[in-house]
N, C-alpha and C positions, 0 to 999 in steps of 0.2 A: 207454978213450977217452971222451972228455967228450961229451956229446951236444951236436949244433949248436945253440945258440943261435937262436931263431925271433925272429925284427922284429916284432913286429907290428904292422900299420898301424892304427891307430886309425878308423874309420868314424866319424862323428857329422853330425846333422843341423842344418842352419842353424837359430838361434833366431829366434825371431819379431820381436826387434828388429834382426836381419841382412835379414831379408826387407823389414820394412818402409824398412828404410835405403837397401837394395838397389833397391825399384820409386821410392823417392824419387827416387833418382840418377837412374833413368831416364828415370822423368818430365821432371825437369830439360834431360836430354839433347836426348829427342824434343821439346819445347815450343821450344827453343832453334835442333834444327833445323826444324822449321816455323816459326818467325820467320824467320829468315833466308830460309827458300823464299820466304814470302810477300812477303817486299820487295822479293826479287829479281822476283819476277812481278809487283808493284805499278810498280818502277823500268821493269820492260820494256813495261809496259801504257803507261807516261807519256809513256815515251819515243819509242813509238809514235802515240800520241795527239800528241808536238808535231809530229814530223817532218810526220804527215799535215795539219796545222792550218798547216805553214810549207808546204808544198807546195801546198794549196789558196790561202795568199794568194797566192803568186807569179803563180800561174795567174789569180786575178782583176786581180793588177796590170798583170797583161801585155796581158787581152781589153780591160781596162778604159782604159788607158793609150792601148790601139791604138786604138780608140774615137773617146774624146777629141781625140789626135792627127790623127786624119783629120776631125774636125767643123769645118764651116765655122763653126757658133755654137751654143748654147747655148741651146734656140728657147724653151723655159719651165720652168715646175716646178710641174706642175699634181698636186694630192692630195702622195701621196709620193715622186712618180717625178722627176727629170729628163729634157726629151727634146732630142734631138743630132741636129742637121739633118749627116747626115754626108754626103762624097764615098767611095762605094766603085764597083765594078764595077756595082753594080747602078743605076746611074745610068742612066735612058730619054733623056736629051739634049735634054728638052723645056725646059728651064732655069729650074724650080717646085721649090718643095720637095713633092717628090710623096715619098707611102706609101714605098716603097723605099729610102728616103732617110733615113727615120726610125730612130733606134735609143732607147727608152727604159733609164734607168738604173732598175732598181728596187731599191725596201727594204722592199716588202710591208705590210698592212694594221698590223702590231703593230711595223713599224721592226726586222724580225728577221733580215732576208734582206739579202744583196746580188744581185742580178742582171741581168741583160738583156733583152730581148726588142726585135725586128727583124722585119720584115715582108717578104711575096716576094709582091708583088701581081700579080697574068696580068697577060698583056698587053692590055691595052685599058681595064682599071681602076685600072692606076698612077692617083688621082688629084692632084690638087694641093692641099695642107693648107696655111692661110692660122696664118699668126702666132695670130693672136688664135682661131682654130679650138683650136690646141695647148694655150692657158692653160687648156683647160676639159677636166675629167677625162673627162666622157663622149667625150669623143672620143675617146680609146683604148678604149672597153669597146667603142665603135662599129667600132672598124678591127679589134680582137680578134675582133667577130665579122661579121667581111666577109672577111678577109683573112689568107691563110695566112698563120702567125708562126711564130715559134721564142722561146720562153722559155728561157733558161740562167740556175739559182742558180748563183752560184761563191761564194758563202762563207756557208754555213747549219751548226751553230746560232751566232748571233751576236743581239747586241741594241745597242738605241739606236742604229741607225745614221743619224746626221746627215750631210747636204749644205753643204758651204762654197766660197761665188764669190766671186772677186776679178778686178776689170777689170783693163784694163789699166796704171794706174796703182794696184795693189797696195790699192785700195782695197774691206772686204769688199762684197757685196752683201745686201743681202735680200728673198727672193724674194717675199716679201710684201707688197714696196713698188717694190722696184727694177727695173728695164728685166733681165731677166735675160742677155739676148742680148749684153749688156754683155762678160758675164764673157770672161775669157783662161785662166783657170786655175780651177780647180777642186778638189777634196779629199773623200774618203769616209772619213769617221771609225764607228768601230762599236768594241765589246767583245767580248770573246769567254770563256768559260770555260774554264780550264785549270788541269786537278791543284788544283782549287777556290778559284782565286784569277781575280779578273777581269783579261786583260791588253786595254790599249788599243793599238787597232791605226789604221791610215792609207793611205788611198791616194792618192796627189797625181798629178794627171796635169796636160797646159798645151797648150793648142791651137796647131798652128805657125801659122793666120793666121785670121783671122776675115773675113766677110762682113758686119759691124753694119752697113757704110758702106752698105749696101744696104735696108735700114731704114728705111720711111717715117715721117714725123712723128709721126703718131698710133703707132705704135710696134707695131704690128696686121697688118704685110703688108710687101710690097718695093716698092720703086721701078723695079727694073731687073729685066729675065729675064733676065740674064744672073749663074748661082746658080753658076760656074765661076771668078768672081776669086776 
């Protein structure tokens, strides 16, 4: 009888240009999926960054709009604020543009911010703020510090944010020469950076009636106490 016949498997070790082919490949592999993570996590980072950049404007289109909306006029544009002789609850019934009454639009020292600020003055110091009181900036740093307020940013980091008025007949103003109480409508232009490109943004809001008629000549104060037409 023939003896079995043995297989045998041959053992050998990988050459040195198998191993180097070999961590080649893999490098490849590993590099390719870390790309791919990274963009997926760059795409998710962006895409979180716009959602929360479209949710913050809506939110200032809305305060901003309401604002607006309820402002008898447009009382001036003193440094870089606008201020809005508005009707809200917090009206005292004495028929003045008194403190409570006030809401400034602001864009901050460098034109960087968008936001508000409103005043909730006790009783007994609501006072009465004259036209030509409002053109002059100190008089907010003065009721800022007399008078409890609320400051709200609603759209930071942003820049260049510009003010644009137009009266009633669609005509622009400027607030460096023009009667600003004029205006009917109004617009808050700013940039913003996103995924490193600058996008321009807008906010257009439009008064439903104005009180100008109530506007003495000199264009400084009212004629009538009566700040509810």
């Amino acid at each position: 009888m023939k003896p079995e016949t043995a297989i045998r498997h041959r053992r050998r070790a990988f050459t040195l240009a198998e191993l180097l082919v070999t961590l080649v490949v893999t490098a490849i592999v590993l590099s390719a999926v870390a790309t791919l993570a990274f963009a997926l996590s760059s795409a998710t980072r962006a895409g979180g960054d716009t959602a929360e950049a479209q949710a913050q404007l809506r939110l200032a289109t809305l305060h901003i709009t309401e604002s607006v909306r309820l402002a008898r006029m447009v009382c001036a544009a003193p440094g870089n604020d606008l201020v809005l002789w508005v009707h809200t609850e917090r009206d005292n019934g004495d028929h003045r543009i008194n403190v409570n009454e006030l809401v400034y639009i602001e864009r901050g020292d460098d034109l960087d911010v968008v936001g508000l600020c409103w005043f909730d003055a006790a009783e007994g110091s609501n006072a009465e703020v004259s036209l030509a009181d409002l053109t002059q900036a100190q008089t907010k740093a003065n009721l800022l510090s007399s008078h409890n307020h609320t400051q709200v940013t609603l759209v930071e980091p942003c820049r260049n944010v510009q003010f644009g008025l137009w009266d009633g007949d669609g005509l622009m103003l400027n607030p460096a020469t023009d009667a600003v109480w004029k205006a009917r409508r109004l617009a808050i232009a700013f940039e913003r950076i996103e995924n490193g490109a600058a996008g321009q943004y807008q906010i257009g809001a439009t008064l439903l009636a104005s009180a100008e008629h109530l506007v003495n000549d000199a264009g400084d104060g009212l004629v009538s106490e009566d700040d509810d037409e």
